[in-house]
C-alpha positions, 0 to 999 in steps of 0.5 A: 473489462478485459482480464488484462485490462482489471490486472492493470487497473489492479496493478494501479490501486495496488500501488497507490493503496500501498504508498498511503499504507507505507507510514502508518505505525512507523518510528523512526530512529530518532523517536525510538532513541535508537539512533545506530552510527552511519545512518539517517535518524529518520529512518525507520526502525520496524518498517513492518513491510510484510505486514504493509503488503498484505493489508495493500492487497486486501485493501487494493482488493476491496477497492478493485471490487469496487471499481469493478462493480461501477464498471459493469454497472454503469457499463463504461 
């Protein structure tokens, strides 16, 4: 695997890891009782998105060792 070639796959797990973390621990307004004027009852309080993004890349990484040890091991 080239260095932009595990960049780009990286780059795929990154995302896909990233919308399976997004609705974990979210409340919406709606569940929080706090429903502010002007907006949608279902929107999130506390997104956490800082918190999100660092756990997508540990995950993603563990993930692209993963692949990355089948690739050189099954020698695709």
């Amino acid at each position: 695997m080239t260095f932009g070639g595990g960049l780009a796959v990286y780059f795929v797990i990154w995302w896909t890891v990233l919308f399976a973390v997004l609705p974990f621990g979210v409340r919406s307004q709606a569940e929080s009782g706090e429903v502010e004027k002007g907006t949608d009852p279902g929107a999130p309080v506390l997104p956490g998105l800082v918190k999100k993004a660092i756990a997508t890349t540990i995950l993603a990484g563990v993930v692209f060792c993963i692949v990355w040890y089948v690739w050189t091991q099954l020698d695709i």
